[in-house]
C-alpha positions in Angstrom: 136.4 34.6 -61.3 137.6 35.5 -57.8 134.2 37.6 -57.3 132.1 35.5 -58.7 133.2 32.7 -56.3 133.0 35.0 -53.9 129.2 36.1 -54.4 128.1 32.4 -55.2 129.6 31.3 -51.8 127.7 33.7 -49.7 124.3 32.7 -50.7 125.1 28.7 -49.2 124.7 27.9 -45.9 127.4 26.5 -44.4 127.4 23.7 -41.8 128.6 25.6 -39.4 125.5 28.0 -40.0 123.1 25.0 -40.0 124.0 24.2 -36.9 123.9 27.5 -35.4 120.5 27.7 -36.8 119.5 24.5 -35.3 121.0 25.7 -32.0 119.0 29.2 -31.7 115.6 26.9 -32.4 116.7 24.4 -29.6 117.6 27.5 -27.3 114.1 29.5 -28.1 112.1 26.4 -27.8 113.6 25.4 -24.5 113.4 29.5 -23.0 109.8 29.2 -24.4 109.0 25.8 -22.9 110.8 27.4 -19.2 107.9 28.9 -18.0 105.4 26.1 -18.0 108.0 23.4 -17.0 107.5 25.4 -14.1 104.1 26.4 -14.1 103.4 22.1 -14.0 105.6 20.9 -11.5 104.0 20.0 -8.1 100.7 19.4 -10.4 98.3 16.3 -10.8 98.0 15.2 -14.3 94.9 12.4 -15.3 96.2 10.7 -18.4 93.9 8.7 -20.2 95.0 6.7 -23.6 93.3 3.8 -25.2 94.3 0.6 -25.8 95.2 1.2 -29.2 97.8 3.9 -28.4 99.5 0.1 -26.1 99.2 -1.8 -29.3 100.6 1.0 -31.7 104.6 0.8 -32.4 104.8 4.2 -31.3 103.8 3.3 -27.7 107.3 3.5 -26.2 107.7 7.2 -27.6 104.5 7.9 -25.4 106.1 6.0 -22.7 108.8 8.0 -23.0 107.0 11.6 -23.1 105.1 10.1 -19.9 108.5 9.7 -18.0 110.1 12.9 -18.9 107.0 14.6 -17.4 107.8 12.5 -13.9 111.4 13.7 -14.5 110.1 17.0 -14.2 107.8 17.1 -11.3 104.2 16.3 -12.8 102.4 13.9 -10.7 100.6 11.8 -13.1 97.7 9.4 -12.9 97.2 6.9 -16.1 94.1 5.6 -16.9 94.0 3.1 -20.4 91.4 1.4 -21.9 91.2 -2.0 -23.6 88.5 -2.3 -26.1 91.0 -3.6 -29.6 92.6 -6.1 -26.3 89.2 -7.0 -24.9 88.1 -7.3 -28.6 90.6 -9.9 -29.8 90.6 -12.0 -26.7 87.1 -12.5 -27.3 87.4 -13.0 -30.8 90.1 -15.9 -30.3 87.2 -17.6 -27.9 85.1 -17.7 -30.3 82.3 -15.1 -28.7 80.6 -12.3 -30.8 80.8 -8.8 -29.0 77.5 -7.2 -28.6 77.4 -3.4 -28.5 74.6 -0.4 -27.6 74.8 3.4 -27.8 78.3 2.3 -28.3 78.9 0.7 -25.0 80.2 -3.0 -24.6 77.8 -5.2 -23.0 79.8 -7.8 -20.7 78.1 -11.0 -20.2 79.2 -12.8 -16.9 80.4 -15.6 -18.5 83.0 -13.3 -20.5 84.1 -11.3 -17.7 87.6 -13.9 -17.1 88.4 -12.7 -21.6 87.6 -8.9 -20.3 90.4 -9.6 -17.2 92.7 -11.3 -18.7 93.2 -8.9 -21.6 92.6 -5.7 -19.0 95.4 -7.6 -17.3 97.6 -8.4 -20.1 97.4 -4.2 -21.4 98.5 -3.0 -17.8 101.2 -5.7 -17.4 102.6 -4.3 -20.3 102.1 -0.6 -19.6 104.5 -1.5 -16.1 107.0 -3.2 -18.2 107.5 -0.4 -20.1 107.5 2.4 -17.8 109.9 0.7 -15.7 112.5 -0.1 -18.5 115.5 1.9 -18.5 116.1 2.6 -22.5 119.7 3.9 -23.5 119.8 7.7 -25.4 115.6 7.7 -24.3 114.1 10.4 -21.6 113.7 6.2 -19.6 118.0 6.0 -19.9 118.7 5.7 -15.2 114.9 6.2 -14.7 113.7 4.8 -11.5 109.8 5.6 -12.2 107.9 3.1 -9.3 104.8 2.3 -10.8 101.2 1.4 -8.3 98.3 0.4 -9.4 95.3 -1.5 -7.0 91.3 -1.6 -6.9 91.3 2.5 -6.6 87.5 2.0 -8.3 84.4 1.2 -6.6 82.0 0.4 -9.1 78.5 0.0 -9.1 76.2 -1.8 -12.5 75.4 0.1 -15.4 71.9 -1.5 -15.2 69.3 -1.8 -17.4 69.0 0.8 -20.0 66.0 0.7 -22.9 65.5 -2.2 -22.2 68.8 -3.4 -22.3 70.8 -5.2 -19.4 74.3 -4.1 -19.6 75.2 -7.5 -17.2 78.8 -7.1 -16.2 79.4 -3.6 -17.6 79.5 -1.1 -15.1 79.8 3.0 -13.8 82.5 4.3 -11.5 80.6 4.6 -7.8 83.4 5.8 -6.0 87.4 6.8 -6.5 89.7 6.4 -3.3 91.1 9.6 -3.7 92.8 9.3 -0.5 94.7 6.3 -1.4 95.8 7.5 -4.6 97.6 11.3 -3.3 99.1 8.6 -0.6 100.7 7.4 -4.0 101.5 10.8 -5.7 102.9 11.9 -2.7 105.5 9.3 -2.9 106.3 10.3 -6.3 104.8 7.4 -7.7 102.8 7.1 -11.5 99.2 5.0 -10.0 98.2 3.3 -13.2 94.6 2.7 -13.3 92.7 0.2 -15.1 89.1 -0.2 -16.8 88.4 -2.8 -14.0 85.9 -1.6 -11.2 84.8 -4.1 -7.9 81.7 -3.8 -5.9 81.6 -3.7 -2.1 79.7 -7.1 -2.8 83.1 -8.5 -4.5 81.6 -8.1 -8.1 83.8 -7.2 -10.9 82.5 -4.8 -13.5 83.9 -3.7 -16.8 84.3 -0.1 -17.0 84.3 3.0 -19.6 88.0 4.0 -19.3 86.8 7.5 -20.6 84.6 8.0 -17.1 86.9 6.4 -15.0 90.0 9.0 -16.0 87.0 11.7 -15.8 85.3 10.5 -12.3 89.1 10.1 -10.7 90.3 13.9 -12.2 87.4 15.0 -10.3 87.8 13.1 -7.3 91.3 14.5 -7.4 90.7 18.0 -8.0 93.8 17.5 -10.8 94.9 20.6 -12.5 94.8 18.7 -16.3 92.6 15.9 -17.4 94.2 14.7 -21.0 92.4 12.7 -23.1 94.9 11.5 -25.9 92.7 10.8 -29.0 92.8 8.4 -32.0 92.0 10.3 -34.4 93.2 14.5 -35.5 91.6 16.4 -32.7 88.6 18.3 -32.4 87.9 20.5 -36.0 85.1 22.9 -37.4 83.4 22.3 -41.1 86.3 23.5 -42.6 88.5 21.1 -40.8 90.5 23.3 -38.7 91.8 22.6 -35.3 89.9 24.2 -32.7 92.7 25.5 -30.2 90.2 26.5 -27.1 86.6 26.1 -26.3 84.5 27.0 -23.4 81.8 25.0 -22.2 78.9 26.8 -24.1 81.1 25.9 -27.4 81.9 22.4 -26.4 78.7 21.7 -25.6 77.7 23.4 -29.1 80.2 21.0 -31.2 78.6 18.1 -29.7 75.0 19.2 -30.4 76.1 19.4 -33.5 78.1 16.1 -34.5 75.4 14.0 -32.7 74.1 12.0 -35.9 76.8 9.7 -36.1 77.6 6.0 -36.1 78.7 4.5 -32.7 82.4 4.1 -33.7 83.1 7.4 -36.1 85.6 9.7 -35.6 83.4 12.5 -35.0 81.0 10.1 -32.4 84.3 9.3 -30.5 85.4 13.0 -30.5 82.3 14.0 -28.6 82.1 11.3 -26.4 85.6 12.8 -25.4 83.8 16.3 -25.3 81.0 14.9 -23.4 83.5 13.9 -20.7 85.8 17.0 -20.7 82.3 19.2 -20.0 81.6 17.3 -17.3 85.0 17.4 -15.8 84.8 21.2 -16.4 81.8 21.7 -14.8 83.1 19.7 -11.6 85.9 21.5 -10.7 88.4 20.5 -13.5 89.6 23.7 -14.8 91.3 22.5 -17.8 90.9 19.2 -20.1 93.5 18.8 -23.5 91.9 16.5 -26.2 95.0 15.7 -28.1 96.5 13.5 -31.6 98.1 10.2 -30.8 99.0 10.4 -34.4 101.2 13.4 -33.5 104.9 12.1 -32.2 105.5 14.1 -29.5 101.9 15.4 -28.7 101.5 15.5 -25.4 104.8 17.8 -24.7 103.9 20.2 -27.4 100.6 20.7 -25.6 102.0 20.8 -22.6 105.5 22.6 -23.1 104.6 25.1 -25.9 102.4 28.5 -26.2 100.2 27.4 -28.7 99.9 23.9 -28.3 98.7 21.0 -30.7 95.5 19.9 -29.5 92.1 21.4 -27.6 92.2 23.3 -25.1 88.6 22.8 -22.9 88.0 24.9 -20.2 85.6 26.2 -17.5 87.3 29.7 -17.2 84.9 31.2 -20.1 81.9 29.2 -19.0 82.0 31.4 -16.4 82.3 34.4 -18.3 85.7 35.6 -19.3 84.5 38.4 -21.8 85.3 42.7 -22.1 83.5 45.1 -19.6 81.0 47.3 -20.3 79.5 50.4 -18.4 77.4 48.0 -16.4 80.2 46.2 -14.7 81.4 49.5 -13.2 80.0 48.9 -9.7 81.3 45.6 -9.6 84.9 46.6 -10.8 85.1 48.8 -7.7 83.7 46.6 -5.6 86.5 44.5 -6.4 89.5 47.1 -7.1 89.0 48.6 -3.8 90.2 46.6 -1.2 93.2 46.9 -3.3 93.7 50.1 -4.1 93.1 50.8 -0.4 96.1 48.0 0.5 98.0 50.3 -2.0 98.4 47.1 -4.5 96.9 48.7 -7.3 96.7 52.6 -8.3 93.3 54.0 -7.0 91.1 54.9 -10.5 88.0 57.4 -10.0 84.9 56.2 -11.3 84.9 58.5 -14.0 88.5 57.1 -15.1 87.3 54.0 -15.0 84.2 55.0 -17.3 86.8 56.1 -19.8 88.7 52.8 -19.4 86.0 50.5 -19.4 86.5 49.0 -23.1 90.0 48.1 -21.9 88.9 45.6 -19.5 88.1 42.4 -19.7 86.6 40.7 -16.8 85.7 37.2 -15.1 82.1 36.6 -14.3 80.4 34.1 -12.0 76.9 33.8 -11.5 76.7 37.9 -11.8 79.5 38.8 -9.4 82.6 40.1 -11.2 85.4 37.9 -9.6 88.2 38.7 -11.8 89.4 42.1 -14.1 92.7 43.1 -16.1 92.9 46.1 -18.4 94.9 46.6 -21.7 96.2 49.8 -22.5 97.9 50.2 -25.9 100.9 52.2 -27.8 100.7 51.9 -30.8 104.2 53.8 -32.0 106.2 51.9 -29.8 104.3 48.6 -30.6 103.6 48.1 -26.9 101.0 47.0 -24.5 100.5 47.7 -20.9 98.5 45.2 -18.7 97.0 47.1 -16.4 94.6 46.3 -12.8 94.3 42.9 -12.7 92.9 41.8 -10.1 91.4 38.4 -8.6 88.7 37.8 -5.8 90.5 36.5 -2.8 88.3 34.0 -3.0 88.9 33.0 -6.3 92.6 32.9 -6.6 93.7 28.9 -6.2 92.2 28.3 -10.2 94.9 29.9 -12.2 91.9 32.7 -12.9 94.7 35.2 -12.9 96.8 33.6 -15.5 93.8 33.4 -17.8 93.3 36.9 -17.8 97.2 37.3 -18.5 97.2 35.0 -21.1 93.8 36.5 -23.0 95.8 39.9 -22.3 98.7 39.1 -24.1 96.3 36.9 -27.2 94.5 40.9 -27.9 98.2 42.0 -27.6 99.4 39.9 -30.2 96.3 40.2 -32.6 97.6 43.6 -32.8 100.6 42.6 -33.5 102.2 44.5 -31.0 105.9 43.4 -29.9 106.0 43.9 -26.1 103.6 43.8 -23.1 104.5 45.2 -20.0 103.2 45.8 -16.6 103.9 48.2 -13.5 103.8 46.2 -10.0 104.8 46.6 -6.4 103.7 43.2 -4.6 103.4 40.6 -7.5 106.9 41.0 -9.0 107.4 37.2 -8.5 103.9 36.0 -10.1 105.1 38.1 -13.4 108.6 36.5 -13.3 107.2 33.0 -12.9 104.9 33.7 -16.3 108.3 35.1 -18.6 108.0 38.5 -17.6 111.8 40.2 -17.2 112.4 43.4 -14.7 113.1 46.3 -16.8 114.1 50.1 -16.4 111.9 53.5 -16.8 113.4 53.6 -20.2 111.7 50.9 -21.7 108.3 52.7 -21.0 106.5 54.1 -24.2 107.2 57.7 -23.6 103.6 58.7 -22.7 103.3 55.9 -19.9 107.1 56.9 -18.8 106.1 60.7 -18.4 103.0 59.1 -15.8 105.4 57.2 -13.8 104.9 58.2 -10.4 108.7 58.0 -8.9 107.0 58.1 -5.5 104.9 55.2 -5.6 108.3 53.2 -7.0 106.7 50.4 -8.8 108.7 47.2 -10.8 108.6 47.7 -14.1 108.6 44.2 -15.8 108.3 43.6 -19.7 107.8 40.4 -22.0 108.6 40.5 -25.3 105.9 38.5 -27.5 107.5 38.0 -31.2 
């Protein structure tokens, strides 16, 4: 009987190992989440959610997300729309909204509806960002919040035939003004609402204004949070990352839709991110509103939750080949004369070449990195990486790191490690910990050249 209890009992959990469970999640997620709490601070964030995301129950957990990314250094712009607002205060007048290509056409007469519910959404975006909630990321916040005519806009015009009246397109953003207000550490809230040097107010897409002021900005993130799942293929799969050429390939391909589907609103959200992409923008999310907690898992986490658009591949990321050789020395060799990186012979580097991967713009090689696998010890090196000098403010280097480590982990190798004498701080900064000789695979540790006396620095990937 004793044994029997005895066997039963240590199959349960107890609470005490619940908790310590619960406890080694907390801790890995929050190590995990280290590196790009520091990777964002100091960085401009565009924020753009619709109106329906102010109207949702849910609104003040967004709030909420919002703030704890000011409490942790990211400078952040918010840009809402209005259309369910804009909708219903027309609606209660009594006045039929007329549509085209999906696009609201504002008739003078309604403009005072459009304010007035434009006015009504931001009032209570302020009210909400400056209330200081007990046991919320909001509990002794003191989150200033600006907002002001940032937009110049300018008539949308006449288009098939069709005068758009009072509707509008961004002209001009006042940059200027608006890092005057990041600088001061305070969220700008910007609304669909645009004025003309000729005192004219015109109702605006809230999707190009958050795109037109990212750019204007040059902000590291432009996030569009979504209404609906996210971006998915046939199957109905998330699609983590796309480059340009694969954005631009989704939307060729979901064109035939209704004005308000799912799919036509996910690639009018495509549309946009291209074209912030292409204008300097290096990286826009497209994320789930109907995900609590979106925005920090995208944000805080390796994988993320959403989709990832970015520039990086539209300028080539993709692995070497024995053409590139010429422009991998051309690149290597300012640093291997600066002693930064190992000098390679061209016929090494002829053997290597399937290791690389490089970064290609407009037929000049501007970035490389290398992979170099051991298999017994389930270990990766990464190897030569390398960024033009003029090429290095666009986290280009972290993309090759990152694509490094993705191989690494489709081979389900365990470790990735690197051998550096100049950029032990870079490799810190990304999770990388300094580590002895002995945690070399034995064929890379029997190459060590003592002389030279690099850093050896590992990051352990499962």
């Amino acid at each position: 009987m004793d044994n029997k209890t005895k066997n039963f009992g240590e199959n349960i959990a107890t609470p005490q190992d619940a908790s310590s469970n619960q406890n080694d999640e907390h801790v890995a997620w929050f190590r995990q989440s280290a590196p790009y709490i520091h990777a964002h601070r100091g960085k401009t964030f565009v924020i753009l959610f619709g109106g329906e995301a102010v109207q949702h129950t849910g609104f003040a957990h967004l709030i909420n997300d919002i703030a704890l990314l000011v409490s942790l250094g990211v400078r952040i712009v918010l840009v809402h729309g209005a259309r369910p607002q804009i909708e219903q205060q027309l609606n209660t007048l009594d006045i039929r909204s007329q549509f085209a290509n999906g696009l609201r056409i504002t008739l003078n007469e309604n403009m005072p509806a459009v304010e007035q519910a434009v006015g009504q959404v931001r009032l209570r975006i302020e009210a909400q960002l400056s209330m200081g909630l007990p046991n919320t990321p909001m509990a002794d916040a003191s989150i200033r919040v600006v907002s002001s005519n940032f937009i110049i806009a300018q008539p949308y015009g006449i288009r098939d035939g069709v005068d758009f009246c009072q509707t509008g397109n961004v002209r001009n953003v006042d940059a200027d003004a608006i890092k005057q207000q990041l600088e001061n550490n305070n969220v700008t809230l910007i609304s669909p609402i645009g004025f003309s040097p000729t005192g004219e107010v015109f109702n605006l897409r809230a999707e190009d204004v958050a795109t037109e002021t990212a750019i204007a900005l040059n902000a590291d993130k432009l996030i569009f949070i979504m209404e609906n799942n996210g971006v998915t293929n046939k199957a109905g799969d998330l699609l983590q990352q796309l480059d340009l050429a694969h954005a631009e390939n989704w939307i060729k391909n979901h064109g035939d839709k209704n004005n308000f589907s799912s799919e036509r609103k996910t690639q009018s959200h495509l549309k946009n991110a291209a074209i912030a992409c292409r204008s300097g923008v290096n990286r826009v999310h497209l994320i789930s509103r109907l995900i609590d907690g979106a925005l920090l898992l995208e944000l805080y986490s390796r994988d993320g939750i959403g989709t990832l658009v970015t520039a990086d591949n539209y300028e080539g990321l993709r692995t070497a080949s024995i053409n590139d050789i010429g422009g991998i020395i051309e690149l290597i060799s300012p640093l291997e004369a600066d002693g930064v990186l190992v000098k390679r012979s061209r016929e090494q580097l002829e053997l290597d070449i399937n290791n690389f991967t490089i970064i290609e713009r407009d037929g000049m090689i501007i970035a490389c990195a290398a992979m170099f696998t051991f298999i017994e010890e389930e270990a990766a090196e990464l190897a030569c990486l390398a960024v033009h000098q003029d090429y290095q403010t666009h986290g280009r280097g972290d993309d090759l790191m990152q694509h490094i480590e993705w191989q690494a982990r489709k081979k389900h190798l365990k470790k990735i490690f690197t051998l550096t004498t100049r950029s032990m701080h870079w490799f810190v900064e990304r999770g990388f910990i300094e580590c002895g000789a002995d945690a070399l695979p034995i064929e890379k540790k029997s190459l060590y050249n003592y002389h030279r006396n690099s850093k050896i620095f590992c990051k352990q990937l499962i």
